[in-house]
DRENZAPA-960338 format. One record per residue: x, y, z of N, C-alpha, C, O in turn; residue in three letters. Coordinates in pm, whole numbers, padded with zeros to 5 digits, always signed. Example, Ala and Ser with C-alpha at 12.3 -4.5 7.8 and 13.67 -1.06 7.14 Angstrom:
+01319-00569+00780+01230-00450+00780+01320-00330+00780+01424-00332+00846Ala +01285-00225+00708+01367-00106+00714+01290+00003+00787+01341+00114+00804Ser 
//
This chain:
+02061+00725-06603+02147+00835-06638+02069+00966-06629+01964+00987-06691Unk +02126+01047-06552+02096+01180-06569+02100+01277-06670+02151+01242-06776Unk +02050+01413-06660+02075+01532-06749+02026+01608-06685+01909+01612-06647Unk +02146+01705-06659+02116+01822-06565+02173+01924-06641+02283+01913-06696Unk +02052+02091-06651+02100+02160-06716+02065+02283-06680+01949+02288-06641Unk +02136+02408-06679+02132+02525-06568+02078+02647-06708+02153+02684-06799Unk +01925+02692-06689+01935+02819-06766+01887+02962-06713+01768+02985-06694Unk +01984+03053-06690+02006+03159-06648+01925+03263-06691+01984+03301-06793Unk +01828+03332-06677+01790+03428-06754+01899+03566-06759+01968+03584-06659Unk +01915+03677-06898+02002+03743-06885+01930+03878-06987+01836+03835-07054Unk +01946+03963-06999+01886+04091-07082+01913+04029-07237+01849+04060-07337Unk +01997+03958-07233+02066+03911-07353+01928+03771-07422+01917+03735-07539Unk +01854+03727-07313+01800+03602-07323+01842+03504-07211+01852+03526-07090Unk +01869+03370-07295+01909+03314-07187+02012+03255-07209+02042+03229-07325Unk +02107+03213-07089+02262+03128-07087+02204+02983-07019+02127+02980-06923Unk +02264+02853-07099+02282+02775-07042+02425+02679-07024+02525+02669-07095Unk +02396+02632-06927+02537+02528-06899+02496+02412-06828+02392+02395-06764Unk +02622+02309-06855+02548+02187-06804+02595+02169-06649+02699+02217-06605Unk +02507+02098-06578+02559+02135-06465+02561+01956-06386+02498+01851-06400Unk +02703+02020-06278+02747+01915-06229+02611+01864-06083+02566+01958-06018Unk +02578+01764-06059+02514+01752-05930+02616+01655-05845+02591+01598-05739Unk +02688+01652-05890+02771+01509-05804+02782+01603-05616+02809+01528-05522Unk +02766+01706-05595+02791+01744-05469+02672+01851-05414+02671+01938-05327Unk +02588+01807-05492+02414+01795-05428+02332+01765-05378+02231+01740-05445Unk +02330+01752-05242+02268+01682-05148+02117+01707-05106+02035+01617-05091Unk +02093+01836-05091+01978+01884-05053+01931+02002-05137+02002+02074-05206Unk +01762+02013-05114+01741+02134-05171+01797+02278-05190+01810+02345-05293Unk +01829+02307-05050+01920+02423-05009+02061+02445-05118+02094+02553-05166Unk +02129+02315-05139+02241+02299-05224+02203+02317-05386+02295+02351-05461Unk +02092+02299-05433+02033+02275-05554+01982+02456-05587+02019+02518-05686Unk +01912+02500-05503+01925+02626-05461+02025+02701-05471+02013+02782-05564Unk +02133+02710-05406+02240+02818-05416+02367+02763-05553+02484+02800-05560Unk +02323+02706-05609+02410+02689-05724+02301+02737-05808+02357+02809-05891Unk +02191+02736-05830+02125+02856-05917+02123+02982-05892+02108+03063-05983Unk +02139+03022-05752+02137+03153-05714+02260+03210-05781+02268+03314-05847Unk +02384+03092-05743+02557+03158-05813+02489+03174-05964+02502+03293-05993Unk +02422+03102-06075+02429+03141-06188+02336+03234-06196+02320+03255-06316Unk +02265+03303-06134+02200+03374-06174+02271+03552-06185+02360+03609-06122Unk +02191+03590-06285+02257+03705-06341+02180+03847-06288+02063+03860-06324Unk +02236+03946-06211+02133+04050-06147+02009+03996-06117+01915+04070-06146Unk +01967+03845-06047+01894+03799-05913+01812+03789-06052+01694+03821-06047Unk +01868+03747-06178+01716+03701-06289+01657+03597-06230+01675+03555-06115Unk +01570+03549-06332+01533+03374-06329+01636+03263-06347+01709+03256-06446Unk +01637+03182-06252+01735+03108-06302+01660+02915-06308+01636+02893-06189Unk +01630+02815-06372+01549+02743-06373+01668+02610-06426+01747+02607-06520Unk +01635+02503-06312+01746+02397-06323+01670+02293-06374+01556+02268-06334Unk +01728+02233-06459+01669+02064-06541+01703+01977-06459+01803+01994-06389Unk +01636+01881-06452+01697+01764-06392+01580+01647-06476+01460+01674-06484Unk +01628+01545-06523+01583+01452-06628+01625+01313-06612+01734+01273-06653Unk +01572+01266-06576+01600+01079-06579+01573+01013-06751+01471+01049-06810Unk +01621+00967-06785+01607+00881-06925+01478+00860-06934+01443+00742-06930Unk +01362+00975-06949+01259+00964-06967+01187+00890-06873+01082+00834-06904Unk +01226+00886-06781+01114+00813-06668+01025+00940-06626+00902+00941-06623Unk +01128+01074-06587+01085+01158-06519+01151+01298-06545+01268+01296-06581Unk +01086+01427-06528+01208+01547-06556+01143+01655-06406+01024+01645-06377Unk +01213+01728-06345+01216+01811-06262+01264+01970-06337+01349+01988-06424Unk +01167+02079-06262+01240+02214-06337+01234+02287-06162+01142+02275-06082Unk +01301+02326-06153+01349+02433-06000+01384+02560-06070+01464+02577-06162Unk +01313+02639-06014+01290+02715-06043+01335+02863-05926+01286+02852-05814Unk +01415+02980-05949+01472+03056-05838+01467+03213-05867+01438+03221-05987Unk +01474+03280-05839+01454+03417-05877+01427+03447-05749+01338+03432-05665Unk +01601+03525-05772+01637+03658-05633+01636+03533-05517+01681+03420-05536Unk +01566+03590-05373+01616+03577-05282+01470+03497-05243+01462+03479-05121Unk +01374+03453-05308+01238+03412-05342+01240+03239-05254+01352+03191-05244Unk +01161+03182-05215+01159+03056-05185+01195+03031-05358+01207+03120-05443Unk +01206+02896-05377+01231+02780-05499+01104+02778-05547+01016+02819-05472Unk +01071+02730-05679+00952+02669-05683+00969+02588-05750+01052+02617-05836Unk +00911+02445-05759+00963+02308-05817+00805+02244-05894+00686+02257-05864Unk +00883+02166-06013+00798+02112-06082+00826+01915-06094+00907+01864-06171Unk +00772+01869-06034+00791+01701-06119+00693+01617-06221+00572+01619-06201Unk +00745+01548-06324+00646+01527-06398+00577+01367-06311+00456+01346-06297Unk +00657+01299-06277+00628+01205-06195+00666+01207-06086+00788+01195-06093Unk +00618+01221-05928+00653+01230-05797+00709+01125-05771+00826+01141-05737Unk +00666+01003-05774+00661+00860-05777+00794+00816-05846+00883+00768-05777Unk +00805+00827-05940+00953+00778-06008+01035+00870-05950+01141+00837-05898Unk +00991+00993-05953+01132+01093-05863+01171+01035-05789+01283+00988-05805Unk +01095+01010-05667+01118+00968-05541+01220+00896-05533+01287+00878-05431Unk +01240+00843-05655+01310+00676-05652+01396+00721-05703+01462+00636-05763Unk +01436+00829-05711+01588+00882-05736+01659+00951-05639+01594+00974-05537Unk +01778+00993-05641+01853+01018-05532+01839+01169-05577+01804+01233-05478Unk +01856+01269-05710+01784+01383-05712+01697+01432-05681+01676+01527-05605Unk +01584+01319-05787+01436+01330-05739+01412+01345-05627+01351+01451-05614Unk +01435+01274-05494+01385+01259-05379+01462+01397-05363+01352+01441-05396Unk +01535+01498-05347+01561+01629-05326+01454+01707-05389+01410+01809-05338Unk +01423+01671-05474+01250+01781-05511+01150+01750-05432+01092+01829-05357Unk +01114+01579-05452+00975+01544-05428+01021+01560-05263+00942+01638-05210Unk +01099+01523-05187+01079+01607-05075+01057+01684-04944+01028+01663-04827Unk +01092+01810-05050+01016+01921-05035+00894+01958-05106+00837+02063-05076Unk +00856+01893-05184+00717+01906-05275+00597+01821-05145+00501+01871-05088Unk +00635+01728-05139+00564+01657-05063+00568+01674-04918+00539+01583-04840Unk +00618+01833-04870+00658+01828-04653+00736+01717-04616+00761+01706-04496Unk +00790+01612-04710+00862+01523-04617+01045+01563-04593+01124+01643-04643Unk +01050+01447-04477+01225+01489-04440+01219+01352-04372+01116+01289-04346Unk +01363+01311-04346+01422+01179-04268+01343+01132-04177+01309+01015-04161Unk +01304+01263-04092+01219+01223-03938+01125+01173-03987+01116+01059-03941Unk +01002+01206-04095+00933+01179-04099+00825+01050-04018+00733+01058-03936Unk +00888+00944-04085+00893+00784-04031+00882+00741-03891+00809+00656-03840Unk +00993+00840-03826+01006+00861-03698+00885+00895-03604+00832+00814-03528Unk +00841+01045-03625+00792+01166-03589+00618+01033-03577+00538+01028-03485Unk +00620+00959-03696+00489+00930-03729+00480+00762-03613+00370+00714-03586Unk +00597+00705-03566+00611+00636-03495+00601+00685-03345+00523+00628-03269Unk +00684+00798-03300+00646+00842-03189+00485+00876-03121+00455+00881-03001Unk +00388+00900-03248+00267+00937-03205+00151+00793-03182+00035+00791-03140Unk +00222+00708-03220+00164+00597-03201+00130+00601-03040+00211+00656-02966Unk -00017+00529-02974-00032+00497-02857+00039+00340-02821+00133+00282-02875Unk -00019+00312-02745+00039+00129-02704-00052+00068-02771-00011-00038-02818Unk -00197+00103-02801-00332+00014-02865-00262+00008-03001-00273-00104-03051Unk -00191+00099-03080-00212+00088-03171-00277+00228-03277-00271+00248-03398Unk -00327+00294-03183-00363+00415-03285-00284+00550-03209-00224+00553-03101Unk -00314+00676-03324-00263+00772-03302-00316+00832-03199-00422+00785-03158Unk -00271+00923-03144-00288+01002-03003-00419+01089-03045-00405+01196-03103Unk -00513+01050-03021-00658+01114-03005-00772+01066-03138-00879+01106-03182Unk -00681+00966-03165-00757+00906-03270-00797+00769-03209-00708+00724-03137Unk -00929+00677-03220-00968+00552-03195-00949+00462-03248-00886+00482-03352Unk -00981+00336-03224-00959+00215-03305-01006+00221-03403-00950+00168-03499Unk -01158+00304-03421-01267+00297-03542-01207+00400-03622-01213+00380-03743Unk -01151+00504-03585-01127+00616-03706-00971+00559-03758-00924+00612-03859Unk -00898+00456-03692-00777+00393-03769-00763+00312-03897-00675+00306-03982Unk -00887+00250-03879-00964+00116-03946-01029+00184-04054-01008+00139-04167Unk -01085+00259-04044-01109+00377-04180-01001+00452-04246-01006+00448-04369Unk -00912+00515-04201-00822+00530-04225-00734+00446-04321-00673+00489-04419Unk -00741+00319-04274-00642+00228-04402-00693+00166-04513-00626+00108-04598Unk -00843+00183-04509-00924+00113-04631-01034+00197-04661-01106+00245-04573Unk -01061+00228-04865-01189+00259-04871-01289+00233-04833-01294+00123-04778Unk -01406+00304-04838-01547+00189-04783-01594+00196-04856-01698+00139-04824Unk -01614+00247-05009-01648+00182-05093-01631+00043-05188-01708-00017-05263Unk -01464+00017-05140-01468-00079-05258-01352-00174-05154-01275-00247-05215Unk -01343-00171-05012-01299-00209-04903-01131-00204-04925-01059-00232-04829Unk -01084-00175-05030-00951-00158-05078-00880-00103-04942-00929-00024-04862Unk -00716-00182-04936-00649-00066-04884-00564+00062-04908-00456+00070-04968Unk -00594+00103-04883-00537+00308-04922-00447+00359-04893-00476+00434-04800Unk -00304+00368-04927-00191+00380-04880-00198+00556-04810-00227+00643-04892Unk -00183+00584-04722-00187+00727-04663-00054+00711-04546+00001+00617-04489Unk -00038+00861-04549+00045+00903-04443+00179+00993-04475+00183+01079-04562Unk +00269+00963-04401+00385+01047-04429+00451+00908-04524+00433+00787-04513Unk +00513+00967-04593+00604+00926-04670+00569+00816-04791+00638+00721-04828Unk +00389+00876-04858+00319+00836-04944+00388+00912-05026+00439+01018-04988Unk +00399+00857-05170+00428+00973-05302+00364+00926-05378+00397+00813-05416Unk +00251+00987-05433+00131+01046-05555+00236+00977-05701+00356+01001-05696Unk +00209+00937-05762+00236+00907-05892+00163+00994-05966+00044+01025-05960Unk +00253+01028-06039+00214+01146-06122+00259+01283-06137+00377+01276-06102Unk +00233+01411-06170+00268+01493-06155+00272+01609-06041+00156+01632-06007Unk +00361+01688-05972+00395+01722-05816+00465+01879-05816+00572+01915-05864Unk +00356+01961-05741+00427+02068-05759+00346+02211-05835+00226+02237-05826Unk +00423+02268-05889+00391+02430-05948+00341+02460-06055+00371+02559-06122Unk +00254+02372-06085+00189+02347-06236+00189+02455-06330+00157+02457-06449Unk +00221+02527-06270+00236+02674-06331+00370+02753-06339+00380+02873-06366Unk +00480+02660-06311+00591+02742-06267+00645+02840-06406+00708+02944-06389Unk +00603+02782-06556+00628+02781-06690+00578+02893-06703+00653+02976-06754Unk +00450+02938-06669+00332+02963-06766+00361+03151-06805+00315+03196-06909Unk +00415+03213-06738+00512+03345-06761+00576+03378-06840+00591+03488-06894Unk +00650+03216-06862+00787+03211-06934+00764+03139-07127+00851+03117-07212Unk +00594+03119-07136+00568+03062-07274+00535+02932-07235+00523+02860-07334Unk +00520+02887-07151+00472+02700-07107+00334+02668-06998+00328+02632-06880Unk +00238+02698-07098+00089+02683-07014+00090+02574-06953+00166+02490-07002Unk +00021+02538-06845+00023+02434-06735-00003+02327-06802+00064+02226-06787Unk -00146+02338-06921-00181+02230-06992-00054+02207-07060-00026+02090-07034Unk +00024+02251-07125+00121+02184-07195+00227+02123-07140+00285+02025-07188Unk +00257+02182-07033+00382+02167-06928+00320+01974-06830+00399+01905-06765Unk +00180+01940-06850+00094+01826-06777+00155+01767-06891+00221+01667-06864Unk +00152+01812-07054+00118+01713-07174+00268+01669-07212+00273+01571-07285Unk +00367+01716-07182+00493+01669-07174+00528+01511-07119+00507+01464-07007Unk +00585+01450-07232+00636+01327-07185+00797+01267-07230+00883+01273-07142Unk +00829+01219-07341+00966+01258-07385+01009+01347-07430+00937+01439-07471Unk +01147+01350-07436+01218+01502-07411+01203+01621-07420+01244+01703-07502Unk +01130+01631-07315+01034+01750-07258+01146+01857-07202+01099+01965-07167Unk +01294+01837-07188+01368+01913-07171+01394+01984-07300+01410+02105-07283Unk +01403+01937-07441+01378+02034-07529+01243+02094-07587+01227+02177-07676Unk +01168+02038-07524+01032+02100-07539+01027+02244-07470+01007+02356-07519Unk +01052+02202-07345+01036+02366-07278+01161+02455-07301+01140+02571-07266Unk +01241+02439-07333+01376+02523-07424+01286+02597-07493+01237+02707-07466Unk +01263+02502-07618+01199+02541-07740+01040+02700-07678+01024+02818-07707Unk +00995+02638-07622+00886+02702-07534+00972+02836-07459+00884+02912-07418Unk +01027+02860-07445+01138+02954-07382+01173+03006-07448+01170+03124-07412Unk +01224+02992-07567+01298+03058-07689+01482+03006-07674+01579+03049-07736Unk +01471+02894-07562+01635+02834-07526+01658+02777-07627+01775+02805-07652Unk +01618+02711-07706+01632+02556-07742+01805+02574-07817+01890+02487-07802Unk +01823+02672-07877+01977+02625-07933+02098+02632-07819+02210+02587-07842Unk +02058+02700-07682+02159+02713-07591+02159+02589-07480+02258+02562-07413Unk +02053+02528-07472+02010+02428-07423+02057+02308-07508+02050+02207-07438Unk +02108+02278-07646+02146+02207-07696+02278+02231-07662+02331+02137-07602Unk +02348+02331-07683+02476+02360-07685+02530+02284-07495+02639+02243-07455Unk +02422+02295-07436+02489+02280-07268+02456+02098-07266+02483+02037-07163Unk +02389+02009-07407+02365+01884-07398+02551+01836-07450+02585+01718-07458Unk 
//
């Protein structure tokens, strides 16, 4: 189960409301529904929260690229939201998979790469392990703008130290927390 929640910055403070994602497909879409709530091109910063597995903050102001926060990349991923943050957090897209198949030679390795630098490539040499790399790896753990908070009252260290409901944590950290209840 989700929790998605929209807070607007305004001269007043801040407005929140809860917000629908059912017709959210992509970043771009996640994007211009904060841009609509935003008030004279303020801050406008979107929740997105899995039942404590994981929480996302997107972050928009004016006409600015996004800037995105995940507390876990890895569990995001594995969501149909999540994977709209992680991504773009991570350079990935559909082709990816593709793009990384086309560069394959017939031997087996990439186009200007050898047999020997492939073979390194998939295993440490310290501890001969294999090492998951490439496109469409996702980092477990935390992904993103470690700092997207830290302006707004939420130092990076605290914004890392967040684990359950860290959506009223950073309210509270904001000075939201009763309008942020009101949009639960």
């Amino acid at each position: 189960m989700y929790f998605a929640a929209l807070l607007a910055r305004t001269e007043d403070g801040w407005e929140a409301s809860d917000t629908e994602l059912d017709d959210v497909e992509t970043l771009s879409d996640l994007t211009d529904l904060a841009r609509e709530a935003s008030v004279d091109e303020n801050t406008v910063l979107v929740f997105i929260e899995q039942e404590d597995a994981w929480f996302g903050v997107l972050r928009v102001e004016g006409e600015e690229d996004p800037r995105i926060y995940v507390s876990d990349a890895a569990m995001a991923a594995r969501s149909s939201y999540g994977e709209i943050l992680t991504d773009e957090l991570l350079g990935g897209d559909d082709d990816d998979l593709d793009d990384a198949l086309d560069t394959l030679d017939l031997d087996g390795t990439e186009d200007g790469e050898t047999e020997e630098q492939e073979d390194t490539d998939d295993t440490d040499a310290s501890t001969g392990t294999a090492v998951a790399a490439g496109p469409g790896t996702v980092p477990a753990g935390p992904a993103g703008d470690r700092g997207i908070l830290a302006d707004l009252g939420l130092s990076e260290a605290e914004l890392l130290a967040l684990e359950t409901d860290a959506m009223s944590e950073i309210a509270d950290a904001l000075g939201a927390s009763e309008v942020l209840e009101t949009a639960r």
